[in-house]
C-alpha positions as CSV (number, residue, x, y, z in Angstrom):
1,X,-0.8,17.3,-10.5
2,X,-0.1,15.4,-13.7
3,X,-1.4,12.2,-14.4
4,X,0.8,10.4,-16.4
5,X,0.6,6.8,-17.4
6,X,3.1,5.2,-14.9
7,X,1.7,7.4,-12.4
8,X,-1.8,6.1,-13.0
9,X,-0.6,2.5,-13.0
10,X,1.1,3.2,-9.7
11,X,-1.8,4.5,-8.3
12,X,-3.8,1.0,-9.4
13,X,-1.1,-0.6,-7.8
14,X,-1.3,0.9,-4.7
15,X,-5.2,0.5,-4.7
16,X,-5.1,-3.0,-5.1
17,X,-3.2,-3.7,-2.6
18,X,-5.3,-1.7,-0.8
19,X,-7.9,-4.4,-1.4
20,X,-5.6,-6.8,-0.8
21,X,-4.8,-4.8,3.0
22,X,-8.9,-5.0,3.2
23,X,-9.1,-8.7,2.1
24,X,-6.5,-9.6,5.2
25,X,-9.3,-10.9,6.8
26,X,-10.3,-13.6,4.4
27,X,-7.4,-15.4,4.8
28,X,-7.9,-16.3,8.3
29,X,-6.6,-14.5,11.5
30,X,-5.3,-15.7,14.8
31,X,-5.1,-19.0,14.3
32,X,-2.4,-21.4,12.9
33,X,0.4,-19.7,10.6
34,X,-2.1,-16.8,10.5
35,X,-1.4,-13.4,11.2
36,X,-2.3,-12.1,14.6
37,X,-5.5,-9.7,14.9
38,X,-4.0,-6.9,16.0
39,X,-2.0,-7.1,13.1
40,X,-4.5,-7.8,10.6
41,X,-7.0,-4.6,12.1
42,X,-3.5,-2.2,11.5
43,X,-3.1,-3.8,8.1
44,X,-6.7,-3.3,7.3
45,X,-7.3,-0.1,8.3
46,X,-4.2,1.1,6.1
47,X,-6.0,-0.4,3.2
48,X,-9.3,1.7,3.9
49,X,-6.9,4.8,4.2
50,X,-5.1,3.9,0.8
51,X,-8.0,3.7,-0.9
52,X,-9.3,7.2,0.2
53,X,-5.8,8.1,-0.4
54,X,-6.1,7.0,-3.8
55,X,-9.3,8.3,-4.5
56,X,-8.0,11.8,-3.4
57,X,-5.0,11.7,-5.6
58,X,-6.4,10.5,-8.5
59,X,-8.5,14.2,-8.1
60,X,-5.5,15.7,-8.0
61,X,-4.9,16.4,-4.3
62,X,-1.6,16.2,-2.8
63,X,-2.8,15.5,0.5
64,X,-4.4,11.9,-1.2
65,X,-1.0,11.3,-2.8
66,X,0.9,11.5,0.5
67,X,-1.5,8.8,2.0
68,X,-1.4,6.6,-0.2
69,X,3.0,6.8,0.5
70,X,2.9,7.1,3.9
71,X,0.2,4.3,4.2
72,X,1.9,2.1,1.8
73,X,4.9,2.2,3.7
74,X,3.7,1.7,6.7
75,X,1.9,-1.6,5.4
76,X,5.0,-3.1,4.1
77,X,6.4,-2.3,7.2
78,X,4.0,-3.9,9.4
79,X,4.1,-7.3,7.3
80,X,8.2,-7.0,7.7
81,X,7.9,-8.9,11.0
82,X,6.3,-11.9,9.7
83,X,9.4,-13.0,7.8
84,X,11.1,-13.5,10.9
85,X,8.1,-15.5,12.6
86,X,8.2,-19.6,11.7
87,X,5.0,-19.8,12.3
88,X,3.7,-17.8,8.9
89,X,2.6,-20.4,6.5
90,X,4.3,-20.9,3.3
91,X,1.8,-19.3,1.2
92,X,1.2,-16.2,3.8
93,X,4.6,-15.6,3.3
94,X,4.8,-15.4,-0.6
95,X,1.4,-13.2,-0.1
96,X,3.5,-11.2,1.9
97,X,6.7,-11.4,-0.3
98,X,4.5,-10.2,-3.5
99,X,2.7,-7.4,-1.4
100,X,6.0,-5.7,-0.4
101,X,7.3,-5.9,-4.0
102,X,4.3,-4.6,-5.7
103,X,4.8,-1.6,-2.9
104,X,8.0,-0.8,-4.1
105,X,7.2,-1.0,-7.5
106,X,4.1,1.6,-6.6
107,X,6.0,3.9,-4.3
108,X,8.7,4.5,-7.2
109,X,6.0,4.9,-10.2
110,X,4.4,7.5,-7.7
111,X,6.7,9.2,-5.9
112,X,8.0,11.7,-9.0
113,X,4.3,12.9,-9.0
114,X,5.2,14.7,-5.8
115,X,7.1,17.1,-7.5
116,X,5.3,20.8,-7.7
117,X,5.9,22.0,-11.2
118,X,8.0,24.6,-12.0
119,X,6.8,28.3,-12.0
120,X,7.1,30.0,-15.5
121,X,9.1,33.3,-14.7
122,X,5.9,36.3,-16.0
């Protein structure tokens, strides 16, 4: 696997919010305009597996690269809900807003480096 620029900066992105999924926990959870713990332990643990995930693909293994997609999406996806919820505090809700941005913006610098190069004909 190449490792291009935008591909490393993607996978910087992605590992940051990676810390960011880990961090969940310092903003408060449970109470008040908090996220609920169930949701902040599914959240978290997708962090830890980005981060492997990141680690693994920045050795050039596939298998790393698809975890750090497949968790990223399902991160985004798990914070989706909280945009419908009026009880997610102003600033937990721009957190949130950023986070599923940045994941876009990492998914689409990444994603070409899933692409198997082509076979010179011998």
């Amino acid at each position: 696997m190449r490792h291009t620029r935008t591909f490393t900066v993607g996978l910087v992105l992605a590992g940051l919010l990676g810390l960011g999924d880990l961090a969940t926990w310092l903003f408060g959870v449970g109470g008040d305009g908090q996220p609920p713990v169930a949701a902040a332990v599914v959240v978290t643990l997708l962090g830890a597996l980005t981060l492997a995930g990141v680690w693994l693909a920045r050795s050039g293994r596939r298998g790393g690269l698809v975890t750090v997609i497949v968790t990223r999406i399902l991160s985004a996806a798990a914070v989706l809900p909280a945009f419908g919820d009026p009880g997610i505090s102003s600033a937990n809700m721009v957190l949130l807003g950023v986070s599923v941005v940045v994941t876009v913006v990492a998914l689409a610098l990444i994603w070409p480096g899933l692409r198997r190069p082509a076979v010179a004909a011998s």
